[in-house]
Backbone as a chain_set.jsonl record, in Angstrom:
{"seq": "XXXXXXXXXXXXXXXXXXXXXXXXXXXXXXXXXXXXXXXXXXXXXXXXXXXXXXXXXXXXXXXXXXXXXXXXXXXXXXXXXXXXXXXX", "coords": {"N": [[-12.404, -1.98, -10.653], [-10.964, 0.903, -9.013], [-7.753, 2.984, -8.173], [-6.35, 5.567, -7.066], [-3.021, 7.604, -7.492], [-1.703, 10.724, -5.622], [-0.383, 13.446, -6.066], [0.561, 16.744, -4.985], [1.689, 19.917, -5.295], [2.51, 23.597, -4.695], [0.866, 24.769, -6.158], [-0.523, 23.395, -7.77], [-1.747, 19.816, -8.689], [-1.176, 16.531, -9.201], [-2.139, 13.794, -11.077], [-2.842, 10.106, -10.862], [-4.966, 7.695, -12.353], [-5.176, 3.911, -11.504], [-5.915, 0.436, -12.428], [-7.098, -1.499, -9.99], [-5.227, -4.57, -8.609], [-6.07, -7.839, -6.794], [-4.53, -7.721, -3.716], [-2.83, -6.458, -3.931], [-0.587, -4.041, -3.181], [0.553, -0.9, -1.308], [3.271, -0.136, -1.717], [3.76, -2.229, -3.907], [2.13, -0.721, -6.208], [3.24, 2.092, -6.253], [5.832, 1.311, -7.632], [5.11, 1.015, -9.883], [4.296, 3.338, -10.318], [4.593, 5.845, -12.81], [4.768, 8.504, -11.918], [5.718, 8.26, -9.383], [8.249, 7.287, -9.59], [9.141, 9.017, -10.862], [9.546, 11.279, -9.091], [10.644, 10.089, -6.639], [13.255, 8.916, -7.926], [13.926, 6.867, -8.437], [14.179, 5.28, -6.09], [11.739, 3.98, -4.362], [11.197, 3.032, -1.804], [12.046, 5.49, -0.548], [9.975, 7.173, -0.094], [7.403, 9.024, 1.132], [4.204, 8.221, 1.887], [0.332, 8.049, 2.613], [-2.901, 7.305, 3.053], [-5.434, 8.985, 2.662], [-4.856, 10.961, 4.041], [-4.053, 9.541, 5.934], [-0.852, 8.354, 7.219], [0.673, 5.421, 6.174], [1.849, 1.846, 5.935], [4.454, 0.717, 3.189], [3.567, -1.358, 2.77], [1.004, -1.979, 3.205], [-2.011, -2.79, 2.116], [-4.275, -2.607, -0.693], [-7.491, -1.265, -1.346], [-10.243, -0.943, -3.085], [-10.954, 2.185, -4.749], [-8.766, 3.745, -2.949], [-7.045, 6.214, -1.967], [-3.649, 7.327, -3.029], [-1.261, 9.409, -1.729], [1.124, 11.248, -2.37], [3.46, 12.146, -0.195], [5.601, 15.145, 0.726], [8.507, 16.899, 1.925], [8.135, 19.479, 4.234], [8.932, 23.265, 3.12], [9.187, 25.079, 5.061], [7.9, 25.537, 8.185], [4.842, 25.155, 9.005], [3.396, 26.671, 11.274], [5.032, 28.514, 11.891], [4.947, 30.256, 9.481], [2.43, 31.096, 9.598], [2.446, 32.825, 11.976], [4.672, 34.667, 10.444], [3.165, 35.776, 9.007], [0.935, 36.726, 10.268], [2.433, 38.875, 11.678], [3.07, 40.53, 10.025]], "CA": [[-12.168, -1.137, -9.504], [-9.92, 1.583, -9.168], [-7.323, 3.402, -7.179], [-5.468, 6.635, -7.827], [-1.865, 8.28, -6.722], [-1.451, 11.727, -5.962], [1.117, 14.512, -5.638], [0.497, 17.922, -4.317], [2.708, 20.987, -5.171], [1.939, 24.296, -4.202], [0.118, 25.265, -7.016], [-0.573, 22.278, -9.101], [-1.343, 18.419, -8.277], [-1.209, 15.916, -10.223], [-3.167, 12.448, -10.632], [-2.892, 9.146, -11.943], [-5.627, 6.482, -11.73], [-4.554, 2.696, -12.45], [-6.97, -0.409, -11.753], [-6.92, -2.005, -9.067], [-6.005, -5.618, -8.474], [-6.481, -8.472, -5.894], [-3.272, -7.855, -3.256], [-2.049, -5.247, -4.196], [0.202, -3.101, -1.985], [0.386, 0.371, -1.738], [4.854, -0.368, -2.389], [3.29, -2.557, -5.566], [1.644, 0.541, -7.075], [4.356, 3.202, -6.489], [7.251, 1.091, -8.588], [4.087, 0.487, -11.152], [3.681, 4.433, -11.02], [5.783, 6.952, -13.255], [4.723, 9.3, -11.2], [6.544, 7.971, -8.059], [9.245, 6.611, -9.959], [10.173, 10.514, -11.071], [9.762, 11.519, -8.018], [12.278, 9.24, -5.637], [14.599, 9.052, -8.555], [13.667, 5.232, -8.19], [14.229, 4.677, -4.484], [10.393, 4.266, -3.957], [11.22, 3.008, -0.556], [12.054, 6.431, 0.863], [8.53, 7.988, -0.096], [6.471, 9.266, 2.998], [3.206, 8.186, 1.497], [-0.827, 7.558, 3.049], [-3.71, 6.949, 1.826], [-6.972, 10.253, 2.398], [-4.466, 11.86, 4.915], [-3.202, 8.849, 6.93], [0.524, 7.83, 6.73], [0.397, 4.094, 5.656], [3.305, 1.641, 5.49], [4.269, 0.414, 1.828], [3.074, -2.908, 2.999], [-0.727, -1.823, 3.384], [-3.121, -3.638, 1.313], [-4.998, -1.317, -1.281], [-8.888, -1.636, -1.414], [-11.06, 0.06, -4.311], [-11.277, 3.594, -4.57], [-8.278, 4.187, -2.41], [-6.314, 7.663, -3.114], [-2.556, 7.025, -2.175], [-0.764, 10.422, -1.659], [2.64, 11.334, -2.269], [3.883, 13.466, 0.833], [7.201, 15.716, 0.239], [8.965, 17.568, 2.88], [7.723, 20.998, 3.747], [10.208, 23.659, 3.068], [8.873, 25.994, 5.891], [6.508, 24.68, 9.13], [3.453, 25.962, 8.787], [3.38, 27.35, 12.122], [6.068, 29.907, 11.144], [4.85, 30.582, 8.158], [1.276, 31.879, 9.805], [3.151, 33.865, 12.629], [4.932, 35.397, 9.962], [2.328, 36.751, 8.058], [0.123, 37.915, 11.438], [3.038, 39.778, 12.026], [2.804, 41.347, 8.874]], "C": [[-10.837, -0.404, -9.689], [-9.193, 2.271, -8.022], [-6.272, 4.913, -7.693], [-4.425, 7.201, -6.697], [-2.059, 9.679, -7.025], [-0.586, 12.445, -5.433], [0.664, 15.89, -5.552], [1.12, 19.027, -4.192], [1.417, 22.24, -5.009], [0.727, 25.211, -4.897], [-0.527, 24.516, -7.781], [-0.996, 21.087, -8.03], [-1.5, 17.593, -9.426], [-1.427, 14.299, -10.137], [-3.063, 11.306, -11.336], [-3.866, 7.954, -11.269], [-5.266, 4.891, -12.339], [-5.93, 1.814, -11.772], [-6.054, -1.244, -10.711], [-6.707, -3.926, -9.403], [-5.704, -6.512, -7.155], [-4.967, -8.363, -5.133], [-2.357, -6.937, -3.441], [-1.476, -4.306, -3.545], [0.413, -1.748, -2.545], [2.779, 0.4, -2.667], [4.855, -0.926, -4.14], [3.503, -1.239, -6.55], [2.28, 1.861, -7.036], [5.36, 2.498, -7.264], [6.387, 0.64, -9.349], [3.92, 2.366, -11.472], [4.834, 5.265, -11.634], [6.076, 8.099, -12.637], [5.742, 9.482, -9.797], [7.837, 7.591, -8.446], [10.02, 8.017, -10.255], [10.192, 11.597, -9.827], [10.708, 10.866, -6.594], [13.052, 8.8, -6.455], [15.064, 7.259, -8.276], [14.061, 4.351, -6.592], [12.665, 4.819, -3.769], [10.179, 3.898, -2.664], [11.153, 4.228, 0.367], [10.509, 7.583, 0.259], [7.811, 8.316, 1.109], [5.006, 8.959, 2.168], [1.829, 8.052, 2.817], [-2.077, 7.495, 2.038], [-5.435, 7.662, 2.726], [-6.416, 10.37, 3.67], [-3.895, 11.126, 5.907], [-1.873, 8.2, 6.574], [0.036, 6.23, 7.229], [1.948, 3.584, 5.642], [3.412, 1.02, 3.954], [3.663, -0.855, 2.051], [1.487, -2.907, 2.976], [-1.365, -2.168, 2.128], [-3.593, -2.54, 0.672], [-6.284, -1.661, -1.437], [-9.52, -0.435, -2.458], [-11.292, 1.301, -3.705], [-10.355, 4.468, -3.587], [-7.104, 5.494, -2.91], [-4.915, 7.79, -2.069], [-1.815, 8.478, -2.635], [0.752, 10.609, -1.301], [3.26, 12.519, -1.347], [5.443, 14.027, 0.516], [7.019, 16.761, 1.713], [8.568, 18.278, 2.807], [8.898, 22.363, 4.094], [10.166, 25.095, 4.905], [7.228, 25.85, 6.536], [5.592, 25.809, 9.03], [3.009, 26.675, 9.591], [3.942, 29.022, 12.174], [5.38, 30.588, 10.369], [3.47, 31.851, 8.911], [2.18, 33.229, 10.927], [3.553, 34.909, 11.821], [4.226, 36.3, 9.685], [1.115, 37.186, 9.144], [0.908, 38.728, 11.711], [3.375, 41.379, 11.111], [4.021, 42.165, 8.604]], "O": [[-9.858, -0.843, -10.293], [-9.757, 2.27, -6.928], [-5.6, 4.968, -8.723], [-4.659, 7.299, -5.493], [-2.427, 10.079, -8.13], [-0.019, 12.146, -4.382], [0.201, 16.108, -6.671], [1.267, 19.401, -3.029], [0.191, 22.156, -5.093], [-0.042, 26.029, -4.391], [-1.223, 25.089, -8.619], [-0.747, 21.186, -6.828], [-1.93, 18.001, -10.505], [-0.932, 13.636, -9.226], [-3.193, 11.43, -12.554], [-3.727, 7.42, -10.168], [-5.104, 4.73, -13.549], [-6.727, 2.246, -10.94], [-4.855, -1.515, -10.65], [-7.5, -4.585, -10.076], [-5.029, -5.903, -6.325], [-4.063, -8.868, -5.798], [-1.203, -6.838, -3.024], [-2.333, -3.459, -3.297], [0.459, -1.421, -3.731], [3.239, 0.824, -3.728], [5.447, -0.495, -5.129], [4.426, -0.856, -7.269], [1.854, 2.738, -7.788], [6.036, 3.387, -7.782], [6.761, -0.46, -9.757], [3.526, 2.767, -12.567], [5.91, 5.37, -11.046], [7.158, 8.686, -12.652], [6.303, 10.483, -9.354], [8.653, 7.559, -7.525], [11.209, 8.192, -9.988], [10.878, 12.619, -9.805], [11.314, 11.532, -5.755], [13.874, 8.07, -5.902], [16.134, 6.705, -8.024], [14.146, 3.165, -6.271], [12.425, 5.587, -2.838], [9.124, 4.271, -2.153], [10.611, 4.303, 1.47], [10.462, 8.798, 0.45], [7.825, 7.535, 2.061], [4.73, 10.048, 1.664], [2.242, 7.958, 3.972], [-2.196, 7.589, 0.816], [-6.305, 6.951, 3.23], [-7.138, 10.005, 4.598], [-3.256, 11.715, 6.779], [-1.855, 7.485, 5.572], [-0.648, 5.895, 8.196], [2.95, 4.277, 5.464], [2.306, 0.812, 3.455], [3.183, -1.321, 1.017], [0.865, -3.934, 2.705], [-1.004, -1.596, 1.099], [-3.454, -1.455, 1.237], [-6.258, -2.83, -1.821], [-9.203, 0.754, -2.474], [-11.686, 1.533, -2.562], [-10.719, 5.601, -3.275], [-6.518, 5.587, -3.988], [-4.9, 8.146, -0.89], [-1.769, 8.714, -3.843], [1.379, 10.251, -0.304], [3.492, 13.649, -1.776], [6.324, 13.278, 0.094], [6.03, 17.19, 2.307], [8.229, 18.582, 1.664], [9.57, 22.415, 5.124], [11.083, 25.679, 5.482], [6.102, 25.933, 6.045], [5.714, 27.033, 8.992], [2.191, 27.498, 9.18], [3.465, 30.136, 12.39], [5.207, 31.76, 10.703], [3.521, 33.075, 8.793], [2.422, 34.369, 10.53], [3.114, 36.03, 12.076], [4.429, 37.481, 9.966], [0.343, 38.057, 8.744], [0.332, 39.728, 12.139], [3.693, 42.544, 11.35], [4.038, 42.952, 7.658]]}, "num_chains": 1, "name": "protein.A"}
């Protein structure tokens, strides 16, 4: 069984699947991933992660086939952003 991390830039994402095993925490599998590890610059505590769009705490159990997502600040709310561009 498996479980995969992912990361989300604006153009790109990028994926890593590892196996899964019995107990496994979603905190486990971010200081197991390289991915997360070059991304918080090894403070995998302050990650905003979830897991298929719900924020999760690192403590949450992982179950097969779960897809844990690496959230990053957004540089400009999305609200704005549309206003802007109806305003044209």
């Amino acid at each position: 069984m498996n479980f995969e991390i992912v990361y989300a830039e604006s153009r790109n994402a990028t994926r890593e699947i590892h196996a899964l095993s019995a107990g496994l925490t979603v905190g486990d599998a971010l200081r197991s991933s390289p991915l997360a590890q070059a991304l918080s610059g090894g403070l995998i505590e302050s990650l905003d992660v979830g897991i298929f769009g719900e924020r999760c705490a690192h403590s949450r159990v992982l179950k097969a086939g779960d897809r844990i997502e690496l959230y990053r600040d957004l540089s400009v709310d999305p609200k704005t952003q549309r206003r802007a561009r109806a305003k044209g």
